[in-house]
Every structure is written in structure tokens, then in C-alpha cells.
PyMOL commands that place a pseudoatom at each C-alpha (Angstrom):
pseudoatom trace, name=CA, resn=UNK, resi=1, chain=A, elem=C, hetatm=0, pos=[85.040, 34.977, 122.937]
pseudoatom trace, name=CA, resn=UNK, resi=2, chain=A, elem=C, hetatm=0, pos=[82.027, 37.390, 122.442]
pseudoatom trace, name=CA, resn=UNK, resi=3, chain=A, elem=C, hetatm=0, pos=[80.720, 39.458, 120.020]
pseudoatom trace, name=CA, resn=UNK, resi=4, chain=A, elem=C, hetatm=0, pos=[78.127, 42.285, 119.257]
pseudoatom trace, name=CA, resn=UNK, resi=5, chain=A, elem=C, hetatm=0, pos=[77.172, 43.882, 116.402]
pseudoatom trace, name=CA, resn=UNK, resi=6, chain=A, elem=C, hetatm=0, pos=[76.047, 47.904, 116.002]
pseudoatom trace, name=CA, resn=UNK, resi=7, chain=A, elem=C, hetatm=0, pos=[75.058, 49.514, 113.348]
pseudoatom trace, name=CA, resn=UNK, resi=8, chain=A, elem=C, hetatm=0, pos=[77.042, 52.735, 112.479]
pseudoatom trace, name=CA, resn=UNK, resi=9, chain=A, elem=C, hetatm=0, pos=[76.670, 55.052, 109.686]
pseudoatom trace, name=CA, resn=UNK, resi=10, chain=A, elem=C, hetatm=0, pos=[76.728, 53.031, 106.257]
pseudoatom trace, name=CA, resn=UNK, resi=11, chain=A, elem=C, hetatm=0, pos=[78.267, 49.706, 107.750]
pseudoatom trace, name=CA, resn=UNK, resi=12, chain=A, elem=C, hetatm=0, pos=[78.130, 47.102, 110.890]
pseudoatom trace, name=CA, resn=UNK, resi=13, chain=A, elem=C, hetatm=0, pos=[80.808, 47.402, 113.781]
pseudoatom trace, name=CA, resn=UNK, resi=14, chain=A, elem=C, hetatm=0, pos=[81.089, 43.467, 115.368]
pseudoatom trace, name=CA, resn=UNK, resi=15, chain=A, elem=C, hetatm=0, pos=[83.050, 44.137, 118.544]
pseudoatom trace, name=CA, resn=UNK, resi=16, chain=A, elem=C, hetatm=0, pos=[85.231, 40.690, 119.563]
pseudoatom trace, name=CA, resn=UNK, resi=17, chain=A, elem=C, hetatm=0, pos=[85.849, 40.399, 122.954]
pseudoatom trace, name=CA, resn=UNK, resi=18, chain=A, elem=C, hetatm=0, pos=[88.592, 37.796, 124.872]
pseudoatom trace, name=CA, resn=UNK, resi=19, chain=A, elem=C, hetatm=0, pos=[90.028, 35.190, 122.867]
pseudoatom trace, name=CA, resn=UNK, resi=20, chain=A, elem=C, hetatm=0, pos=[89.571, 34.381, 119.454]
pseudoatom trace, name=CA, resn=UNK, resi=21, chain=A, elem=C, hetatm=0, pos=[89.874, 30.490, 118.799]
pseudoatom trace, name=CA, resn=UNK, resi=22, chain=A, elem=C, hetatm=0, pos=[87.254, 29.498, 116.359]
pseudoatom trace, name=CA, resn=UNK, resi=23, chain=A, elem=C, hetatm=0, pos=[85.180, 26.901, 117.170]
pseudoatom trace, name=CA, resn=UNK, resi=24, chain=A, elem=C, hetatm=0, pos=[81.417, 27.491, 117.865]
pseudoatom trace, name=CA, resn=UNK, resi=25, chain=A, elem=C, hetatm=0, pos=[82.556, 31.397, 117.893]
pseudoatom trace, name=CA, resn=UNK, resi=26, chain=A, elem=C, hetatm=0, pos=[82.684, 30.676, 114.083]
pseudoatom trace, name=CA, resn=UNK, resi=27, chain=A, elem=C, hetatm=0, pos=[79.669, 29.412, 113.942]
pseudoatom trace, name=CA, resn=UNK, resi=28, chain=A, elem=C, hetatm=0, pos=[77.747, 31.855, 115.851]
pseudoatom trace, name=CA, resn=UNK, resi=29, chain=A, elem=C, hetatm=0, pos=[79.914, 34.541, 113.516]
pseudoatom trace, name=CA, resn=UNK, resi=30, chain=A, elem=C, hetatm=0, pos=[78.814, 33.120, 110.293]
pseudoatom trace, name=CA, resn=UNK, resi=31, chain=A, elem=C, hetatm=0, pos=[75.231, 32.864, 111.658]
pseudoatom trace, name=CA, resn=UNK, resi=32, chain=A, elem=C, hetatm=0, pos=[75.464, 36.577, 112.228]
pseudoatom trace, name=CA, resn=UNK, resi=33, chain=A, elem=C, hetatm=0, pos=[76.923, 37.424, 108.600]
pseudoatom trace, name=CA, resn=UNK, resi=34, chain=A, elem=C, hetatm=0, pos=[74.517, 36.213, 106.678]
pseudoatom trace, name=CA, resn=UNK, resi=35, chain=A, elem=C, hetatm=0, pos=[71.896, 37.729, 108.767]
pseudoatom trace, name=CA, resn=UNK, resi=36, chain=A, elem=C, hetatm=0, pos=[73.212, 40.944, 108.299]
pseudoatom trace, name=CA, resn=UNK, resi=37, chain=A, elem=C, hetatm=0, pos=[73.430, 40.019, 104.621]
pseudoatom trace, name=CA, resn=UNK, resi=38, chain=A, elem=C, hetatm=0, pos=[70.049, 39.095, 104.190]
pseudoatom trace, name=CA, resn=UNK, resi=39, chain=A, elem=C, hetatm=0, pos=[69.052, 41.929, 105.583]
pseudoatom trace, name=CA, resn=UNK, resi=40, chain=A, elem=C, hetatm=0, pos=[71.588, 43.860, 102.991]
pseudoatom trace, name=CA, resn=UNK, resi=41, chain=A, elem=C, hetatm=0, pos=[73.897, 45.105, 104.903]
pseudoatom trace, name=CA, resn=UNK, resi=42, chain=A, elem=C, hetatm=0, pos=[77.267, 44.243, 103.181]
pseudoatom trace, name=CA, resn=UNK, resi=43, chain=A, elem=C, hetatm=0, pos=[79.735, 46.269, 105.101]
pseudoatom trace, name=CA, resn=UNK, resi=44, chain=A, elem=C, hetatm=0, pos=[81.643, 44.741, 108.294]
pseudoatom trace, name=CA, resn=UNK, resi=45, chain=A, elem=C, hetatm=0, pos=[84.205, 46.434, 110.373]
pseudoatom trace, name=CA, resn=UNK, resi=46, chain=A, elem=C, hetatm=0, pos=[85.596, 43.704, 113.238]
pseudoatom trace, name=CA, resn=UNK, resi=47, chain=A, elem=C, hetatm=0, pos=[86.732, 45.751, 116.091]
pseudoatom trace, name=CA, resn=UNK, resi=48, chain=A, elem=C, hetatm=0, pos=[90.096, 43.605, 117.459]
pseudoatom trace, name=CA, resn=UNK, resi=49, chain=A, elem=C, hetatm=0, pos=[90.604, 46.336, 120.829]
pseudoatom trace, name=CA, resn=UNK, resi=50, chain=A, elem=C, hetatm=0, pos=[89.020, 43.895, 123.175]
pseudoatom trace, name=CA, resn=UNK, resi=51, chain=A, elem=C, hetatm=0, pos=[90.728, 41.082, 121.732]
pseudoatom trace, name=CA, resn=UNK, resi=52, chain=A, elem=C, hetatm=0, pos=[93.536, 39.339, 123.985]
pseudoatom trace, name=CA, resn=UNK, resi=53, chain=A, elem=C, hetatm=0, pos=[94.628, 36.609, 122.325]
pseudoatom trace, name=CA, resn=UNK, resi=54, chain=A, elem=C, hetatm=0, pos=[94.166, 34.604, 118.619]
pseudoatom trace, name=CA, resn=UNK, resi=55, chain=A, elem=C, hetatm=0, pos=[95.342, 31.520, 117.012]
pseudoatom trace, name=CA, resn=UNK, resi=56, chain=A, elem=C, hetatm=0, pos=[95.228, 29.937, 113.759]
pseudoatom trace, name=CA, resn=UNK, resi=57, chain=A, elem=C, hetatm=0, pos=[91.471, 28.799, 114.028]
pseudoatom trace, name=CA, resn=UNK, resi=58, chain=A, elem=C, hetatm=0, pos=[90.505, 32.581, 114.923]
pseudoatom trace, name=CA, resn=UNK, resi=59, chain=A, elem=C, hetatm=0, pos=[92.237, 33.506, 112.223]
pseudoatom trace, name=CA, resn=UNK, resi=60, chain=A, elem=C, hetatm=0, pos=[91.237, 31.183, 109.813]
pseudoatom trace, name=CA, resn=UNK, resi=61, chain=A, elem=C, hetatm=0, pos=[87.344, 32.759, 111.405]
pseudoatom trace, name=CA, resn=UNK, resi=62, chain=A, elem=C, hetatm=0, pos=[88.234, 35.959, 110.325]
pseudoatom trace, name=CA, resn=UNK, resi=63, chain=A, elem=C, hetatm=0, pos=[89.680, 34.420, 106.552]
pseudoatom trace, name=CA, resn=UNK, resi=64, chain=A, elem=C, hetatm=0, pos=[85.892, 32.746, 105.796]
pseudoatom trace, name=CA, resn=UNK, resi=65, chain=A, elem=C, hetatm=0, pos=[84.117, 36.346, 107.533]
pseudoatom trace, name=CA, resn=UNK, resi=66, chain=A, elem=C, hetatm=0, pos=[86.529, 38.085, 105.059]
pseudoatom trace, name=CA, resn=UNK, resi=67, chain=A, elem=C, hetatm=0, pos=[85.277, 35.734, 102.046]
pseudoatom trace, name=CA, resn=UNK, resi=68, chain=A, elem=C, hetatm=0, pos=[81.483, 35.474, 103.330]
pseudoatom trace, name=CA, resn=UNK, resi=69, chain=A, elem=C, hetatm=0, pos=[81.562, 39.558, 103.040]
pseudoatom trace, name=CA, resn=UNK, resi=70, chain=A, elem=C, hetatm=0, pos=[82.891, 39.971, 99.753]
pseudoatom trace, name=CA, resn=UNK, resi=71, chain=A, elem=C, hetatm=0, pos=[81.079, 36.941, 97.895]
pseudoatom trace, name=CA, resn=UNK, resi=72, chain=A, elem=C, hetatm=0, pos=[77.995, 38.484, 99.080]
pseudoatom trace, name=CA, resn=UNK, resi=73, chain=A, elem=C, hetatm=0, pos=[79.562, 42.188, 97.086]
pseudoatom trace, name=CA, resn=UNK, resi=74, chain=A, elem=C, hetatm=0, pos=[80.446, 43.467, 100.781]
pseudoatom trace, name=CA, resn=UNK, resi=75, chain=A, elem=C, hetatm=0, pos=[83.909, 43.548, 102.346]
pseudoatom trace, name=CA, resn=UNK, resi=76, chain=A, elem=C, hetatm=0, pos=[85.040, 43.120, 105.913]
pseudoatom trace, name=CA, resn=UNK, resi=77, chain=A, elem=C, hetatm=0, pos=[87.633, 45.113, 107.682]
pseudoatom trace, name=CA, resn=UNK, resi=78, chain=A, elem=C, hetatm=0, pos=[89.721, 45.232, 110.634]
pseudoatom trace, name=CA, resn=UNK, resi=79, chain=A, elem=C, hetatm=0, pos=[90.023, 47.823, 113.619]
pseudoatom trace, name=CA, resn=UNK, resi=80, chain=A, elem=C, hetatm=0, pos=[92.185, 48.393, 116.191]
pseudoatom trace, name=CA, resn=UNK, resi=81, chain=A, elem=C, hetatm=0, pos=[94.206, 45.419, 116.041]
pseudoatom trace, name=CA, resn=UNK, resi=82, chain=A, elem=C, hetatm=0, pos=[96.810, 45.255, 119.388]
pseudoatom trace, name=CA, resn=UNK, resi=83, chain=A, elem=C, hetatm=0, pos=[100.374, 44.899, 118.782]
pseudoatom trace, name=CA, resn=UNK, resi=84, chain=A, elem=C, hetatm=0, pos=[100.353, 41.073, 119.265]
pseudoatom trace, name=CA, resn=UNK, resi=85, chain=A, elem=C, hetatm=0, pos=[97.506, 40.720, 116.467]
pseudoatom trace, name=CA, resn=UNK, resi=86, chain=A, elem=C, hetatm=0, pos=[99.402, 42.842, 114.392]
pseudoatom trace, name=CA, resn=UNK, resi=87, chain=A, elem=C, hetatm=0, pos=[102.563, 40.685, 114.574]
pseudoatom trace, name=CA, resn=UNK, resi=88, chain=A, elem=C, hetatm=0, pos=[100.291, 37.965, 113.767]
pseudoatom trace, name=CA, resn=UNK, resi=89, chain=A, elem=C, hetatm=0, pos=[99.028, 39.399, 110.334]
pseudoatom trace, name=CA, resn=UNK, resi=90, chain=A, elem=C, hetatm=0, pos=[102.075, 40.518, 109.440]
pseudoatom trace, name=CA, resn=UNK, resi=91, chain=A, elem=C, hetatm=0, pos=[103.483, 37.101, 110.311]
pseudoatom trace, name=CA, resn=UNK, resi=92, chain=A, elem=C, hetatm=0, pos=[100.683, 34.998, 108.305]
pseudoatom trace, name=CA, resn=UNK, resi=93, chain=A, elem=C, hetatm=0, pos=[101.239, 38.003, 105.366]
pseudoatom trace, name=CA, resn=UNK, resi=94, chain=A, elem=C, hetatm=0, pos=[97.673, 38.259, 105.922]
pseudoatom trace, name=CA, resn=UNK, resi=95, chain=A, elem=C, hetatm=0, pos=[98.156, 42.191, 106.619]
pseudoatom trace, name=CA, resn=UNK, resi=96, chain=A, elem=C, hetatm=0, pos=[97.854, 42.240, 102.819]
pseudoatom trace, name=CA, resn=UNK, resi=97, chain=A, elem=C, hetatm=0, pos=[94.488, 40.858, 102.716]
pseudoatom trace, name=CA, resn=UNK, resi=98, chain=A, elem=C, hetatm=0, pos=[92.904, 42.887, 104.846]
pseudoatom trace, name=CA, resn=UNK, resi=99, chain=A, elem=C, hetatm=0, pos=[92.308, 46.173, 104.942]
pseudoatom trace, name=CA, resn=UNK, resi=100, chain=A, elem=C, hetatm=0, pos=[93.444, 47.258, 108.774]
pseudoatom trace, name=CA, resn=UNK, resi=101, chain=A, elem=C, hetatm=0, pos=[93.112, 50.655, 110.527]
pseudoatom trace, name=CA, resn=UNK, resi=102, chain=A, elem=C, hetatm=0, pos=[94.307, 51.934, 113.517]
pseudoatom trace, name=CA, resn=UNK, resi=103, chain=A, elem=C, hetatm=0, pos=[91.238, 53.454, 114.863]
pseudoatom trace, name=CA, resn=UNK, resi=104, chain=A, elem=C, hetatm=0, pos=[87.418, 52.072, 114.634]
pseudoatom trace, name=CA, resn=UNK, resi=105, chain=A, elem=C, hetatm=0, pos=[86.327, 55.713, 112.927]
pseudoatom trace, name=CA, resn=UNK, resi=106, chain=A, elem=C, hetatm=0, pos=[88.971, 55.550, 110.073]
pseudoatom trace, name=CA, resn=UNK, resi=107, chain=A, elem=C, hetatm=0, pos=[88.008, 52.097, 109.546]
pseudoatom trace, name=CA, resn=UNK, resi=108, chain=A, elem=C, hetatm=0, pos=[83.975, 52.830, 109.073]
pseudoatom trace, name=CA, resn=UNK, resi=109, chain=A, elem=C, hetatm=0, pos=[84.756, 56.175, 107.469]
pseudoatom trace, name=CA, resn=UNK, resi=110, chain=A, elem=C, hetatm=0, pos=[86.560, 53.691, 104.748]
pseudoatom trace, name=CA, resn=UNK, resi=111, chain=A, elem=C, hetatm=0, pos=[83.012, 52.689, 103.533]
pseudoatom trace, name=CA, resn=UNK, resi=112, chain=A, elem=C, hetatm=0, pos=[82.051, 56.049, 102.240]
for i in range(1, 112): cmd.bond("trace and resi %d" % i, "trace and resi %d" % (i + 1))
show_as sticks, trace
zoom trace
């Protein structure tokens, strides 16, 4: 998996690309966090369209992004989740933790 971050509007887009496994991708992700935290910018959107393919450690990624955010008074939400991911929140209930939209715009115009 890959990632980049862009700044839009009043939040931070991260864009995942491929597969979404954890690992050092967590790592790398948490890195990124709190550097946008420290330099105060609190609001994430994770962009899932590029996303093929997640299991439990990718989603236990997005759980401690999700947690990192909103300790820090931020909040993290999710974009353009594919059918399959969608099954998969619904599936973990986790659909009712996050806040999910069906388009990347909704989902930063959220923030305002």
C-alpha cells in the first residue's frame, strides 16, 4: 500500500492506494498523523477509491488513525469506500464508528 496526503480546503485528503494490511503501512501512517498534527491540522479524510483489498490489520490501521485524530480534538473520516470495504464495515459494525461518504467532496465538505 501507498499513501499521499493533500491539503484541501479546511482538512487533509490521505489517498490509500493497493492493499491495506497494516504493518509498516501503519507505521509510516501514524508517522504522518502526528505530523500533520503538530503542524495543527486536525482534520483527515482517508480516500478508500484506490483501495483493492483490506484485512483485519488494515483495519485495525484505520481504528488507531481514527483514535490518533480525535485524541488530538480532530476526527478522521472515510471516502469512497468500494463495495467490498463497505461489506467489511458493515460486517465489523465498524460503519457506526466512522463517519463514511460516498464521494471525497461530501466527505471534506463535512468539516465545515
Amino acid at each position: 500500500m501507498s499513501f499521499k496526503a493533500t491539503e484541501r480546503w479546511n482538512c487533509v485528503v490521505i489517498e490509500f492506494n493497493g492493499n491495506v494490511m497494516g504493518g509498516p503501512d501503519a507505521v509510516a501512517l501514524n508517522e504522518k498523523l502526528h505530523e500533520l498534527i503538530d503542524g495543527g491540522k486536525k482534520n483527515v479524510v482517508v480516500d478508500l477509491s484506490k483501495v483493492k483489498f483490506m484485512n483485519s490489520s488494515g483495519l485495525g490501521m484505520l481504528i488507531g488513525a481514527l483514535t490518533t485524530m480525535r485524541n488530538a480534538g480532530g476526527d478522521l473520516r472515510i471516502a469512497n469506500a468500494t463495495d467490498k470495504i463497505e461489506s467489511l464495515l458493515i460486517i465489523t459494525k465498524l460503519i457506526t464508528v466512522f463517519q463514511h461518504f460516498k464521494s471525497l467532496d461530501d466527505a471534506v465538505k463535512s468539516f465545515e
